[in-house]
Jmol script that loads the backbone (N, CA, C; Angstrom):
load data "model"
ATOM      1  N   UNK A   1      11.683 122.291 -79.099  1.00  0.00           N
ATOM      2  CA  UNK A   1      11.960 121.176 -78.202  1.00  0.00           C
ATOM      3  C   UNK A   1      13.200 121.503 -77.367  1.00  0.00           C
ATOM      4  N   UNK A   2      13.239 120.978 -76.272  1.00  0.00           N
ATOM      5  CA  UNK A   2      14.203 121.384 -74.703  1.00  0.00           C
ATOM      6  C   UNK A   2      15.490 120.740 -75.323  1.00  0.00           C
ATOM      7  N   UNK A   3      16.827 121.113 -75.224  1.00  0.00           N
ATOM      8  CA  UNK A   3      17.973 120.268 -75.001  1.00  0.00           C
ATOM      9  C   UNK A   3      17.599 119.241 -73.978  1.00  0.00           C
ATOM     10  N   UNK A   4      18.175 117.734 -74.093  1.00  0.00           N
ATOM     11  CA  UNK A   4      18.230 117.157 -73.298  1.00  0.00           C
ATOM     12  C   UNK A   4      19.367 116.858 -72.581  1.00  0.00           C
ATOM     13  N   UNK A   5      18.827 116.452 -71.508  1.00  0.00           N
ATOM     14  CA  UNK A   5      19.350 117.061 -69.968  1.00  0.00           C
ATOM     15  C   UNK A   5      20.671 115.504 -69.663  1.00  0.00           C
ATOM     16  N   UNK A   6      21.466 116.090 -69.642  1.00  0.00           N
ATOM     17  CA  UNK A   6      22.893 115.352 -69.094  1.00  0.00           C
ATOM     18  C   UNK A   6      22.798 114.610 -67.849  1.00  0.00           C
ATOM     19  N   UNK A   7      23.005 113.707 -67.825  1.00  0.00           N
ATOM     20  CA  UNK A   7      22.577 112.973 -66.383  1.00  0.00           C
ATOM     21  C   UNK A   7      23.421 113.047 -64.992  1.00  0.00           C
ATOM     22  N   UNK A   8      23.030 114.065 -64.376  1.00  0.00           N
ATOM     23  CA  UNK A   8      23.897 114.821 -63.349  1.00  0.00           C
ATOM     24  C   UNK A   8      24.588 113.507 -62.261  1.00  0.00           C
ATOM     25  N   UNK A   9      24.114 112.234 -62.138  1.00  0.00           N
ATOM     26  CA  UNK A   9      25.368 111.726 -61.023  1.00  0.00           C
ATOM     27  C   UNK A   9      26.393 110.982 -62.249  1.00  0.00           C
ATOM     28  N   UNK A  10      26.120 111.322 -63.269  1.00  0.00           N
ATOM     29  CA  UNK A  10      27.108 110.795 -64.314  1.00  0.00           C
ATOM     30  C   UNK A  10      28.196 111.545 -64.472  1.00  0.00           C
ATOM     31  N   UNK A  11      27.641 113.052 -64.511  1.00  0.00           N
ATOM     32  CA  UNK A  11      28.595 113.820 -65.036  1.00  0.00           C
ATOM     33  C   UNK A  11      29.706 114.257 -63.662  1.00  0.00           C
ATOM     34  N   UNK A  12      29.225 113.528 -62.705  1.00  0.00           N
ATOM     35  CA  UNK A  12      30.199 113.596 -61.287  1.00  0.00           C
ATOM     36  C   UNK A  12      31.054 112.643 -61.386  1.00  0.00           C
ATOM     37  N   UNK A  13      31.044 111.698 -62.125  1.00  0.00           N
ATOM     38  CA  UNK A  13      31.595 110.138 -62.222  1.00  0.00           C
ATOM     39  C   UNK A  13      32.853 109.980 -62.968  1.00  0.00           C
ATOM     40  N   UNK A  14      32.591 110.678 -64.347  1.00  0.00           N
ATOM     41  CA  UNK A  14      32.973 110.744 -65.197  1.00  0.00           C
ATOM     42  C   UNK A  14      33.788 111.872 -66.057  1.00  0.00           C
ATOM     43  N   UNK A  15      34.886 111.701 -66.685  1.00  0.00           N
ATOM     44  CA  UNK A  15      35.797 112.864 -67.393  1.00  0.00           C
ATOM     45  C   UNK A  15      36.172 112.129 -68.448  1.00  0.00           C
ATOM     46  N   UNK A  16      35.857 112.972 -69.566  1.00  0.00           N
ATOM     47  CA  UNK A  16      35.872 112.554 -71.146  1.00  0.00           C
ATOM     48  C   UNK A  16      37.586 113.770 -71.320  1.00  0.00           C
ATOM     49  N   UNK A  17      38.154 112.468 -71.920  1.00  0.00           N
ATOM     50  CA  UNK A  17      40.054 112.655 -72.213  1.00  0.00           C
ATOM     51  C   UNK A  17      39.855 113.595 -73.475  1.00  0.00           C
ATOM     52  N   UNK A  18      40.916 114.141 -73.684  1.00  0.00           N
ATOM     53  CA  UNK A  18      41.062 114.715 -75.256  1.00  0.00           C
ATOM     54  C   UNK A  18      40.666 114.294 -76.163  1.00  0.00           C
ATOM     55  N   UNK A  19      41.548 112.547 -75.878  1.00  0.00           N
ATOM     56  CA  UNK A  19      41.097 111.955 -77.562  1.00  0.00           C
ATOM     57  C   UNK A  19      39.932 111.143 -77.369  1.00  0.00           C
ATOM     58  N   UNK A  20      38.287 111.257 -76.130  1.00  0.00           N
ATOM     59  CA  UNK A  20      37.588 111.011 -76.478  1.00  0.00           C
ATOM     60  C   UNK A  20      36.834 109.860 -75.649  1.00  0.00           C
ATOM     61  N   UNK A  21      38.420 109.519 -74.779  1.00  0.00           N
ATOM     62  CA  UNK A  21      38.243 107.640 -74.155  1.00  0.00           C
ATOM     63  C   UNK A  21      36.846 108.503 -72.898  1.00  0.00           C
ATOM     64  N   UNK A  22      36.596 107.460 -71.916  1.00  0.00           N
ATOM     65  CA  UNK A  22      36.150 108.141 -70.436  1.00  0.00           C
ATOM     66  C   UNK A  22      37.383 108.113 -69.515  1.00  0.00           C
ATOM     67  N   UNK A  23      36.911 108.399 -68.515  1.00  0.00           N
ATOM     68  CA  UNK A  23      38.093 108.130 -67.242  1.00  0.00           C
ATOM     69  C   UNK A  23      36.655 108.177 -65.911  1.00  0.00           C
ATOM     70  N   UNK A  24      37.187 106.875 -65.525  1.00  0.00           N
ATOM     71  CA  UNK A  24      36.088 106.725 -64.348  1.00  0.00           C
ATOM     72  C   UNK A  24      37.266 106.061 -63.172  1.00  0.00           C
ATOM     73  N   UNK A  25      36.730 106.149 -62.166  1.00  0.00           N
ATOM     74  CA  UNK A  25      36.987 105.955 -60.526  1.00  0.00           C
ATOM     75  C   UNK A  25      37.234 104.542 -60.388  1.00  0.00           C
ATOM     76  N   UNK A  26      37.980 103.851 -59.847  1.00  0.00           N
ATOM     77  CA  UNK A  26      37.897 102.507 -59.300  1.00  0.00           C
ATOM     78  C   UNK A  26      36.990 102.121 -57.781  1.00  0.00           C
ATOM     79  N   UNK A  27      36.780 101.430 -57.808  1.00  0.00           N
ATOM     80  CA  UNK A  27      35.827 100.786 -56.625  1.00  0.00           C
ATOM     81  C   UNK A  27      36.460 100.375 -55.797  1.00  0.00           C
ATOM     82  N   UNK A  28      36.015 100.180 -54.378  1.00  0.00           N
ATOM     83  CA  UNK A  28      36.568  99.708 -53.670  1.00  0.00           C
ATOM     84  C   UNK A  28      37.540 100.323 -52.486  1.00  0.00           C
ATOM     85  N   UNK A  29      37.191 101.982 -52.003  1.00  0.00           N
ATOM     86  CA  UNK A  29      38.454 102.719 -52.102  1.00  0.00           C
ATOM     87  C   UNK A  29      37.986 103.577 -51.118  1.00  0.00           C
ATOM     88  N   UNK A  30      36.937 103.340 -50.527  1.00  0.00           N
ATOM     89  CA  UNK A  30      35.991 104.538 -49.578  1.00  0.00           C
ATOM     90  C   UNK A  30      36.133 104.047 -47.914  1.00  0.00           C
ATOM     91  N   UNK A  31      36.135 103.011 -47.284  1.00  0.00           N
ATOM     92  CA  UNK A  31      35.859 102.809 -45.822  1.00  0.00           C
ATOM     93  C   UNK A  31      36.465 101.239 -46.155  1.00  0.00           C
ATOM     94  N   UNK A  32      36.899 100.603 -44.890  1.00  0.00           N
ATOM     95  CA  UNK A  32      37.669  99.154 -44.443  1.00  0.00           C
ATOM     96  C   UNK A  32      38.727  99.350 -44.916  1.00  0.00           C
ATOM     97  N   UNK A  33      39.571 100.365 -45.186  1.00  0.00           N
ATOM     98  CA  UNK A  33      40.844 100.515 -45.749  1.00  0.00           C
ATOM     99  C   UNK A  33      41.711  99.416 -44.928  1.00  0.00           C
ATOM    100  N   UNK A  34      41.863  98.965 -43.925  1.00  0.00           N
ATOM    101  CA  UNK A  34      42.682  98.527 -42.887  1.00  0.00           C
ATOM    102  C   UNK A  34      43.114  97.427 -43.023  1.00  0.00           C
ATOM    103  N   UNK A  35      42.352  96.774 -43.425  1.00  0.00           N
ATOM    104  CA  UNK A  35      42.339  95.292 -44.379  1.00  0.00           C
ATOM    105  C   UNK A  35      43.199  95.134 -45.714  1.00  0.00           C
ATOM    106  N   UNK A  36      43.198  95.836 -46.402  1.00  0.00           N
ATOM    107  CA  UNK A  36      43.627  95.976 -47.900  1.00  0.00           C
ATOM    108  C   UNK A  36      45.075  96.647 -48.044  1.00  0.00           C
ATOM    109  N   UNK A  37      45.930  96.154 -48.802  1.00  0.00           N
ATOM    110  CA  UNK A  37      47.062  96.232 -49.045  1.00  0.00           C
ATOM    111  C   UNK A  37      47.541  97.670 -49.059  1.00  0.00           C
ATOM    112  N   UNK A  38      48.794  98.218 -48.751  1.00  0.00           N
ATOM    113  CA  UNK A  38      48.829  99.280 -49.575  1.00  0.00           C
ATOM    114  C   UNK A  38      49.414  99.555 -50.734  1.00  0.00           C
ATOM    115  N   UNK A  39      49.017  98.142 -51.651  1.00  0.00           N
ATOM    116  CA  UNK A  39      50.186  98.266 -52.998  1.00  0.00           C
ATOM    117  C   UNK A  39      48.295  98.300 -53.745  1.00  0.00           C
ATOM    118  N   UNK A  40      47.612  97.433 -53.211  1.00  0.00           N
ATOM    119  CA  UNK A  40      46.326  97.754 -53.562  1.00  0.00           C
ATOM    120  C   UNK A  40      45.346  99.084 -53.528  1.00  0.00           C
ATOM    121  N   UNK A  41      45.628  99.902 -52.313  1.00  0.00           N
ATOM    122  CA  UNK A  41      45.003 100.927 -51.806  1.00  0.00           C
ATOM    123  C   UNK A  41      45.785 102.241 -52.976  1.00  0.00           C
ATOM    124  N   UNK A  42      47.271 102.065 -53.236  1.00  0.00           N
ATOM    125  CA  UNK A  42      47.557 103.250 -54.100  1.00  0.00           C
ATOM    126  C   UNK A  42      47.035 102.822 -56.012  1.00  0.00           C
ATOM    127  N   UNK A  43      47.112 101.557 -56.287  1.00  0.00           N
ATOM    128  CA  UNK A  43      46.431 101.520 -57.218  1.00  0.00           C
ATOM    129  C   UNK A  43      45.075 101.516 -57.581  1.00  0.00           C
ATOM    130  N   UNK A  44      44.261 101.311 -56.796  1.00  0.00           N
ATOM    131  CA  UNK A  44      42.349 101.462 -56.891  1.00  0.00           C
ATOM    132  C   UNK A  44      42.843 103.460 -56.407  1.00  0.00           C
ATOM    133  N   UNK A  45      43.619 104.345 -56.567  1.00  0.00           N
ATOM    134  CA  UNK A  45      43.668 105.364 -56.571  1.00  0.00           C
ATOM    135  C   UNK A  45      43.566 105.751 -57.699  1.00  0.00           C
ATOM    136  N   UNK A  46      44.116 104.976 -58.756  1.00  0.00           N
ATOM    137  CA  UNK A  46      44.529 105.548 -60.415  1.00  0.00           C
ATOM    138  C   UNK A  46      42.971 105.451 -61.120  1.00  0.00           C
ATOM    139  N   UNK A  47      42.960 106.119 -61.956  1.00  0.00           N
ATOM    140  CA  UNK A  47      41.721 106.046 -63.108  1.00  0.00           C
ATOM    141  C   UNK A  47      41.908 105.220 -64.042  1.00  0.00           C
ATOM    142  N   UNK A  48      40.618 104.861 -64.189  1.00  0.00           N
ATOM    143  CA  UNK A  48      40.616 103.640 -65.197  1.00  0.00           C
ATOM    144  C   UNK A  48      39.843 103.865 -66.142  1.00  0.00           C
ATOM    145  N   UNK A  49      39.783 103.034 -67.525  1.00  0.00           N
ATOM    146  CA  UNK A  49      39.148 103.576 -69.013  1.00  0.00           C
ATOM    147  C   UNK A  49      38.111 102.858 -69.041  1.00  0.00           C
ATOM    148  N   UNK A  50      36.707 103.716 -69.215  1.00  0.00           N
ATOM    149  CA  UNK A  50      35.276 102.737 -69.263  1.00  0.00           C
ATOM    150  C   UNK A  50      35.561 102.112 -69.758  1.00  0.00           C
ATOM    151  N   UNK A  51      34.720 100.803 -70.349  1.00  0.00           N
ATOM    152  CA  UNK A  51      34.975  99.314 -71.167  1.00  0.00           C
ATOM    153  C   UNK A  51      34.739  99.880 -72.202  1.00  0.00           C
ATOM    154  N   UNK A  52      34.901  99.005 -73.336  1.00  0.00           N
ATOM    155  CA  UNK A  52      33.782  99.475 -74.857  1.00  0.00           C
ATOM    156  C   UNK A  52      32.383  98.590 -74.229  1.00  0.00           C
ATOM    157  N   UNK A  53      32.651  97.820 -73.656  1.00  0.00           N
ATOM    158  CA  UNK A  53      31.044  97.323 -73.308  1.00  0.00           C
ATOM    159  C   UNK A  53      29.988  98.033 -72.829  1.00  0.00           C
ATOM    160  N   UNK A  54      30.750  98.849 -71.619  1.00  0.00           N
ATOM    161  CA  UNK A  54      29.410  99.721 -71.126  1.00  0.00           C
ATOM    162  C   UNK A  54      29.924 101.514 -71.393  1.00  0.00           C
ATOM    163  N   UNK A  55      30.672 101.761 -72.798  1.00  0.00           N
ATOM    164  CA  UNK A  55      30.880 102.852 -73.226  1.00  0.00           C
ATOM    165  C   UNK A  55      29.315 103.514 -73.755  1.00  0.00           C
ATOM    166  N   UNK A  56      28.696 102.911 -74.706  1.00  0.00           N
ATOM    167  CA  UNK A  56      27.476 103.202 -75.245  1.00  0.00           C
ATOM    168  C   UNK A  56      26.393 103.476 -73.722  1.00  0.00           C
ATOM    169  N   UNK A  57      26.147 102.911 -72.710  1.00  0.00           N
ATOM    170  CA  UNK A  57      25.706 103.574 -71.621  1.00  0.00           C
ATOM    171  C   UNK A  57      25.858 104.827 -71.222  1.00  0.00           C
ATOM    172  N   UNK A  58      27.761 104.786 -70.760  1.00  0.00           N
ATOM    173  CA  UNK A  58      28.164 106.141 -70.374  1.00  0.00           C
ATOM    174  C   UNK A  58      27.668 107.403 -71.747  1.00  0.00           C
ATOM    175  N   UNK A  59      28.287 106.876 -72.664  1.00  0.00           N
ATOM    176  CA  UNK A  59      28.235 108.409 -73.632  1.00  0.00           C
ATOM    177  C   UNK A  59      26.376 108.832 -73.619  1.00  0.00           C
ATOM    178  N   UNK A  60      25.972 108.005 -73.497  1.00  0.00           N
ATOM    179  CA  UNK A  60      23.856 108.237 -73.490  1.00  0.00           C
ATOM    180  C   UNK A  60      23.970 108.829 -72.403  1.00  0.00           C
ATOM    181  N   UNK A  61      24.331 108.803 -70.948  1.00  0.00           N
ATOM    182  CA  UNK A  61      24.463 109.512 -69.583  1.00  0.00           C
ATOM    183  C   UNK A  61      24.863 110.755 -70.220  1.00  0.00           C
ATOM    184  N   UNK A  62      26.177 111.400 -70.862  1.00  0.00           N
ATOM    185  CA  UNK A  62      27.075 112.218 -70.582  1.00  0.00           C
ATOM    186  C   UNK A  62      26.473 113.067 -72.041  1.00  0.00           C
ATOM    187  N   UNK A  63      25.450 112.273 -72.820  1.00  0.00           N
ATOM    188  CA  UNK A  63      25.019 112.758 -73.763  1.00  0.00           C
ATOM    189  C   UNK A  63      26.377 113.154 -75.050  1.00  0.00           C
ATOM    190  N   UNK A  64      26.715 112.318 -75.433  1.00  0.00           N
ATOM    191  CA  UNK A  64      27.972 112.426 -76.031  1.00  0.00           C
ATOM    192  C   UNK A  64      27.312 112.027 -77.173  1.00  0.00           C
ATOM    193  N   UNK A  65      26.659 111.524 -77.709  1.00  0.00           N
ATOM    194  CA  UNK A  65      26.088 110.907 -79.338  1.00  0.00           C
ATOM    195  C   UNK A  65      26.559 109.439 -79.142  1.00  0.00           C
ATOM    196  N   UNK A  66      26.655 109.069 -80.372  1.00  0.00           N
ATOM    197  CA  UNK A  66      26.995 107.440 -80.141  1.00  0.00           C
ATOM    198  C   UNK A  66      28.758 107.526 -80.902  1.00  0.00           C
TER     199      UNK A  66
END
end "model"
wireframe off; spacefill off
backbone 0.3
color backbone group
């Protein structure tokens, strides 16, 4: 039986830390910049830690086990 296959726009999304957490992208951060603060614009810059809610999603994407 094949290894199964890592879910490639996940694994663009996403970076698994040392001790295990995710690190994903904030929203909001691509086009209408002009509008939006720039105390807002340098923080939707920083990475943020998947939830535990939709952790069990990501690790099934990134094929991590449970």
């Amino acid at each position: 039986m094949p290894k199964m296959k890592t879910n490639s726009s996940a694994k663009k999304r996403f970076k698994v830390t040392g001790t295990g957490k995710v690190k994903r992208a904030k929203a909001f951060k691509n086009h209408i910049l002009t509008k939006k603060a720039t105390k807002r614009k340098r923080a939707l810059g920083n990475d943020a830690v998947v939830t535990d809610a939709d952790m069990s999603n990501v690790k099934f994407m990134l094929r991590l086990g449970k």
